[in-house]
C-alpha positions in Angstrom: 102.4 122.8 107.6 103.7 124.0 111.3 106.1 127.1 110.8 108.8 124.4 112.0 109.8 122.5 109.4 112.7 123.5 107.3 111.6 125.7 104.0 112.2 123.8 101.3 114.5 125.3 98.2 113.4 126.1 94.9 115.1 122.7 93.2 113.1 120.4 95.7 109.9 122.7 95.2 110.1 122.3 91.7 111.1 118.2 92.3 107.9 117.9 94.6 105.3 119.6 92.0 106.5 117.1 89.6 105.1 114.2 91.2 102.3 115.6 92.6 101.4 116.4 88.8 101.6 113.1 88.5 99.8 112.3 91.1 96.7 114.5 90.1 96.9 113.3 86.7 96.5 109.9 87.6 93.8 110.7 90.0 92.0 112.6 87.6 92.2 109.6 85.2 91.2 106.8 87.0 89.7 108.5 90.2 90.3 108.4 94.0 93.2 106.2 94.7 94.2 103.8 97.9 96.3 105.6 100.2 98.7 102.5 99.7 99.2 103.4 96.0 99.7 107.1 97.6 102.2 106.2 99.5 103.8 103.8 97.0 103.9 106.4 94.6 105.8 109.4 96.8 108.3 106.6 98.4 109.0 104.7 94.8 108.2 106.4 91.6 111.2 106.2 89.2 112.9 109.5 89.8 110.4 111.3 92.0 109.8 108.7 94.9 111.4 109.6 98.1 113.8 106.5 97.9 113.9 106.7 94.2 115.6 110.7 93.5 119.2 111.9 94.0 118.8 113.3 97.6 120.8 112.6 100.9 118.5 110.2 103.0 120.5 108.9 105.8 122.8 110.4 108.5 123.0 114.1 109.7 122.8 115.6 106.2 119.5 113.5 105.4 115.9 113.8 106.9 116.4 110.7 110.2 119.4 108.7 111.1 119.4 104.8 111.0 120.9 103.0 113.7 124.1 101.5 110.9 124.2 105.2 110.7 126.2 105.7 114.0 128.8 103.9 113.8 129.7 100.5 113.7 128.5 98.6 116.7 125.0 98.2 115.4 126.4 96.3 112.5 129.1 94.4 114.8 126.3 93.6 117.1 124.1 91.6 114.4 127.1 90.1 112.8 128.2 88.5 115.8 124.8 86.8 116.6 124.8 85.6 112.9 128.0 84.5 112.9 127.1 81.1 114.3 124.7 80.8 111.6 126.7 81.0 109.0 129.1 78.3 110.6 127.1 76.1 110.7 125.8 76.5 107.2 128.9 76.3 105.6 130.7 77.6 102.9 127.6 77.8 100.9 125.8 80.6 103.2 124.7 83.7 101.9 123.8 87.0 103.3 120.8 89.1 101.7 120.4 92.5 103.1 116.8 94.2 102.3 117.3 97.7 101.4 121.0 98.7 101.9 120.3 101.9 103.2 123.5 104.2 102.6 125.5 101.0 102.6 127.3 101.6 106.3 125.9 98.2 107.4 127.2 96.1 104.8 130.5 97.4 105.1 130.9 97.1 109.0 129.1 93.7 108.8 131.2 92.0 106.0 134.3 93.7 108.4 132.9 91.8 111.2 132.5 88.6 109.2 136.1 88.7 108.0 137.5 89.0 111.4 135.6 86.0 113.0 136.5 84.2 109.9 132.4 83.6 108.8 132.1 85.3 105.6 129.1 84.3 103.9 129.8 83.3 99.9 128.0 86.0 98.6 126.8 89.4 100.4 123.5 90.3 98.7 121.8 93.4 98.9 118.2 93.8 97.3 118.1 97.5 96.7 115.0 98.6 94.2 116.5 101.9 94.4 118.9 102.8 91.5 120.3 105.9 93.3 121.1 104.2 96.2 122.6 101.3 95.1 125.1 103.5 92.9 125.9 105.2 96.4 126.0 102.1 97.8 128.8 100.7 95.4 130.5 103.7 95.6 130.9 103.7 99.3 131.5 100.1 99.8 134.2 99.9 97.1 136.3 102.6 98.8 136.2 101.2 102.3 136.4 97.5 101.6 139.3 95.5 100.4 139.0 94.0 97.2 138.5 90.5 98.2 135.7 91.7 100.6 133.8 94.0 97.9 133.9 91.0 95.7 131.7 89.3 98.0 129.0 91.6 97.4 126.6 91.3 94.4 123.2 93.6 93.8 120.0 91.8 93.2 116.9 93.2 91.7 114.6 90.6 93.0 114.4 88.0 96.1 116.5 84.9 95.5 113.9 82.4 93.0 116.3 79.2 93.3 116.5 78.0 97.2 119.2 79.7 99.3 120.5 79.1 102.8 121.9 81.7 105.2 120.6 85.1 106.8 118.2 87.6 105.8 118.0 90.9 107.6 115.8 94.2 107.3 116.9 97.3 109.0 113.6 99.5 108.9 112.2 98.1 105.9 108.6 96.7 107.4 107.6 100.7 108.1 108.0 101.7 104.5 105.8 98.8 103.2 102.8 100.9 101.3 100.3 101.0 104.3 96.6 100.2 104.2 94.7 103.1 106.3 91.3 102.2 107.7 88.2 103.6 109.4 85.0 102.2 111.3 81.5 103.4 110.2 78.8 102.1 111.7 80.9 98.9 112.5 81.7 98.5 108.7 85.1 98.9 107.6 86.2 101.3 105.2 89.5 102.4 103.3 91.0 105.9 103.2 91.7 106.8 99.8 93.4 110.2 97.7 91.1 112.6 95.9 91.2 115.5 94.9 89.2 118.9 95.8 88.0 121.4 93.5 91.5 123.2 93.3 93.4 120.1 92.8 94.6 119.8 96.7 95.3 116.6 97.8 92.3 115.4 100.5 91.6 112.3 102.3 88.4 110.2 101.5 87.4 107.0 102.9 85.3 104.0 100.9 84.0 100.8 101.4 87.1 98.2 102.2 86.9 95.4 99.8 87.0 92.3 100.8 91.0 91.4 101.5 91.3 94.8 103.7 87.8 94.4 105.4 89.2 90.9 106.0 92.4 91.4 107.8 91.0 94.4 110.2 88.6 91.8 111.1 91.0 89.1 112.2 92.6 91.7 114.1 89.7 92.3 115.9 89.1 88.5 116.6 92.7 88.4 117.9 91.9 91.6 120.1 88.6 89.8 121.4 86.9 93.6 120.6 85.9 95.6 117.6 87.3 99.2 117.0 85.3 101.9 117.7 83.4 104.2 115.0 85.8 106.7 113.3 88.9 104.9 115.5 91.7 105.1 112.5 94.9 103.3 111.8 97.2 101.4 109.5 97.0 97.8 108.5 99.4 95.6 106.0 97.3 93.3 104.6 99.8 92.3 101.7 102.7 91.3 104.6 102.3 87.7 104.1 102.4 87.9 100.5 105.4 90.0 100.8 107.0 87.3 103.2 106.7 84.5 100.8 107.8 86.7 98.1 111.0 87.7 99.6 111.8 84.2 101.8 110.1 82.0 100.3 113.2 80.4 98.7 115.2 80.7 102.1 115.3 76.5 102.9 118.2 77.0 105.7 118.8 79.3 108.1 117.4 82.6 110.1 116.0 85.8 109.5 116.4 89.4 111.4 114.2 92.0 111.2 115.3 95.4 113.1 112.0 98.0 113.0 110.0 100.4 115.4 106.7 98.7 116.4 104.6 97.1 118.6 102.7 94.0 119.6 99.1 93.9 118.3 97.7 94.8 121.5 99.6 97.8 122.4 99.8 98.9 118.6 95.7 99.4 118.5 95.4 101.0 121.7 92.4 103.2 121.9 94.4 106.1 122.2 96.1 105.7 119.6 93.0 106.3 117.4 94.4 108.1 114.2 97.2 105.9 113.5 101.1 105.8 113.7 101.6 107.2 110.2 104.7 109.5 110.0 106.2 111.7 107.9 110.6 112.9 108.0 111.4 115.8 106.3 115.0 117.3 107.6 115.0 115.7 111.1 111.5 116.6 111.7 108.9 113.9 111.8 105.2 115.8 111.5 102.0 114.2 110.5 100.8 115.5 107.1 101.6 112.8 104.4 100.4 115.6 101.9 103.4 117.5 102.9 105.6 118.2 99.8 105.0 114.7 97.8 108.3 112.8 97.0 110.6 115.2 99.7 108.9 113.3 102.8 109.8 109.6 104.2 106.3 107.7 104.8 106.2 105.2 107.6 103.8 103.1 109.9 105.1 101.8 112.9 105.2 97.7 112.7 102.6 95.8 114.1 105.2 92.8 114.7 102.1 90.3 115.7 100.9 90.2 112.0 105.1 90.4 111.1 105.5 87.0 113.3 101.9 85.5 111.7 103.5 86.5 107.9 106.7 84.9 109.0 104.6 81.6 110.0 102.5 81.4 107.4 105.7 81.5 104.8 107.1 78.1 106.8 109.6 80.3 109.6 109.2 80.4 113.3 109.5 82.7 115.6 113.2 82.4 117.3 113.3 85.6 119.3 111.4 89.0 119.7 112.9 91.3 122.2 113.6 94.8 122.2 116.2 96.5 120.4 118.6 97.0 123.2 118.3 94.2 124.9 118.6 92.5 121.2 122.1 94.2 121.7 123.0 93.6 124.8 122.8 90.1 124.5 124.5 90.2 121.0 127.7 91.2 122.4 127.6 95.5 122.8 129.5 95.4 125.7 132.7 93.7 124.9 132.5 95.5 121.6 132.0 99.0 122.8 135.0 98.0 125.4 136.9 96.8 123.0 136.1 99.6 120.2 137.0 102.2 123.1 140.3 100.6 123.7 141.6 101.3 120.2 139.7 104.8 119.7 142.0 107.2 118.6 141.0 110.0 121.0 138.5 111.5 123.9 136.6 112.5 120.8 136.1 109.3 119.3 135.5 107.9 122.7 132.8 110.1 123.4 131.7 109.2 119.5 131.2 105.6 120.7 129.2 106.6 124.0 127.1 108.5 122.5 126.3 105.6 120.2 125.3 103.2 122.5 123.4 105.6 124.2 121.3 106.2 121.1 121.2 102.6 120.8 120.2 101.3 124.1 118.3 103.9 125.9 114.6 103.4 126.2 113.8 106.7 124.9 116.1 106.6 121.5 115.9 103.3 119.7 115.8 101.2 122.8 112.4 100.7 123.3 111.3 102.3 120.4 112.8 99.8 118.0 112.2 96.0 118.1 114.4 93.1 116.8 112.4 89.6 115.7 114.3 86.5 114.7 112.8 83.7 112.3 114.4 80.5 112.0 113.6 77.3 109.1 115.7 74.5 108.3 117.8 74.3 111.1 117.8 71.2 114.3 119.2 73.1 116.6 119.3 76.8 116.7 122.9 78.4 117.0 122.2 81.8 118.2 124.0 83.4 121.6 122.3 81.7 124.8 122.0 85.2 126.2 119.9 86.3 122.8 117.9 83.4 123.6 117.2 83.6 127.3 116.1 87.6 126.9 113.1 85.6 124.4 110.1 88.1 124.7 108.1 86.2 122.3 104.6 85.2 124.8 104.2 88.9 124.4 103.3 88.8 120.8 
């Protein structure tokens, strides 16, 4: 790897070896595997995964920064377009939160809910990591009064019995295990993980099977062109699966997802012909997923085209797709950064809370960069901020 990145120490050397012992064991029992299983394995393996071990992941002391991570607004911002949601739904409205991250949102969201008097019955937070959720409980019950953290219940598995209320993923879509594909000779084929003669890690690439061959083709019907020979990039072919899985039971009310992507058309650019694969390590994103296994954070960009066709084909429609600040914008930021920067303590907090919305909103932060995508089932008519509505992008997808 580039001279760059941080050195690791000898704890997280010794961490990393671990699971790529692992990961050459299995290889060497079963064969090459899937570069999905790859990436499974180094984000999610019981105590070696990247989201599964005892490390700092989020904020300044962590390898990237989430946007719950800097401050509150984010978290104000989502509530307040929810809010109306959960109003209407009632008493009986819950909130599930996909992947709770450090657990910042949830307590600045069920702070918001409480002041505009539209706390959901039960705050849910589906966290697969055992780690986190511990940190997660740990925060939540020192900031939150009582009655609020009592609102808030862990969940190993999406709801089974029908639920109504509000879903929402921050940055959960780009750590989905990704397919990675090639073109040879117009044929499609899957990159897999082998191993060389020394027991390195190195890429291969085999015959898709039928299901992965199967979705790059439809996305080259809904281009109106097939990819060029040796053109590479990432593909979810499991999203709508996932979609059901996780929604399926959600009868009334919306969901949000918050993730960097594209539409279809501009994710497969030509130019963009070896992928949006990323790994973090220490505030530095490089390109080698082979990088220390288990110390890195994986992602793909999302492709939100197939992200709004998953959503369809599990029963939801498409509300709104915009970009993240605009998403913002027209969720209330401004009165909440003016009001947030008439009770800040100091010029130092003030500046805090510029700074913020500058990461926020600016097209070269989050932005651009990061896209918001509302679903909606169940409901006659839709209760979400006129503003949120009007700034619809959604003929772009």
């Amino acid at each position: 790897m580039p001279s760059r990145l941080p050195a690791p120490g000898a704890d997280e050397l010794a961490h990393s070896e671990r699971l790529l012992l692992q990961l050459r064991e299995l290889i060497a029992a079963q064969g090459a595997i899937p570069f999905s299983q790859y990436m499974e394995r180094c984000l999610y393996t019981p105590g070696l995964g990247y989201y599964s071990a005892g490390t700092t992941k989020f904020g300044a002391a962590g390898d990237f920064v989430t946007a719950p991570e800097l401050g509150a607004l984010f978290a104000r911002c989502v509530a307040h377009a929810v809010e109306p949601v959960l109003g209407l739904l009632g008493e009986g409205a819950d909130f599930l939160e996909l992947g709770g991250g450090s657990g910042a949102f949830a307590e600045h969201a069920l702070a918001a809910f409480a002041a505009a008097g539209t706390l959901p019955r039960r705050y849910l937070i589906l966290e697969p990591s055992a780690d986190l959720r511990e940190r997660q409980r740990e925060r939540l019950a020192a900031a939150l009064p009582a009655g609020l953290y009592g609102r808030v219940q862990w969940i190993d598995r999406p709801p089974e019995e029908d639920w109504q209320g509000v879903l929402f993923a921050n940055e959960v879509i780009d750590a989905l295990p990704a397919t990675r594909f090639t073109l040879r000779g117009g044929e499609v084929y899957e990159e897999y993980v082998a191993l060389d003669g020394e027991g390195r890690l190195l890429r291969q690439d085999r015959p898709a099977d039928a299901l992965v061959a199967g979705a790059v083709r439809h996305v080259e019907r809904d281009l109106g062109e097939a990819f060029a020979d040796g053109y590479r990039s990432e593909i979810l072919p499991q999203l709508p699966y996932w979609m059901q899985a996780v929604a399926g039971a959600l009868r009334a009310g919306v969901m949000l997802f918050v993730d960097y992507g594209y539409v279809r058309r501009e994710f497969y650019l030509p130019e963009r012909g070896d992928g949006t694969l990323m790994a973090h390590y220490r505030h530095h994103a490089h390109g080698d997923p082979f990088h220390l296994p288990g110390l890195n954070d994986l992602t793909a960009s999302v492709d939100f085209t197939a992200l709004a066709e998953a959503g369809n084909s599990a029963g939801f429609g498409v509300a709104a797709y915009l970009p993240q600040a605009q998403f913002l914008l027209a969720s209330g930021l401004p009165a909440l950064f003016e009001a947030a920067y008439a009770e800040a303590a100091d010029e130092a907090a003030r500046y805090r809370l510029a700074q913020e919305v500058r990461r926020l909103t600016l097209p070269d932060r989050m932005g651009e960069r990061f896209q918001a995508m509302l679903f909606a089932r169940g409901i006659e008519a839709l209760p979400l901020p006129a503003e949120l509505l009007a700034a619809d992008q959604g003929g772009r997808l």
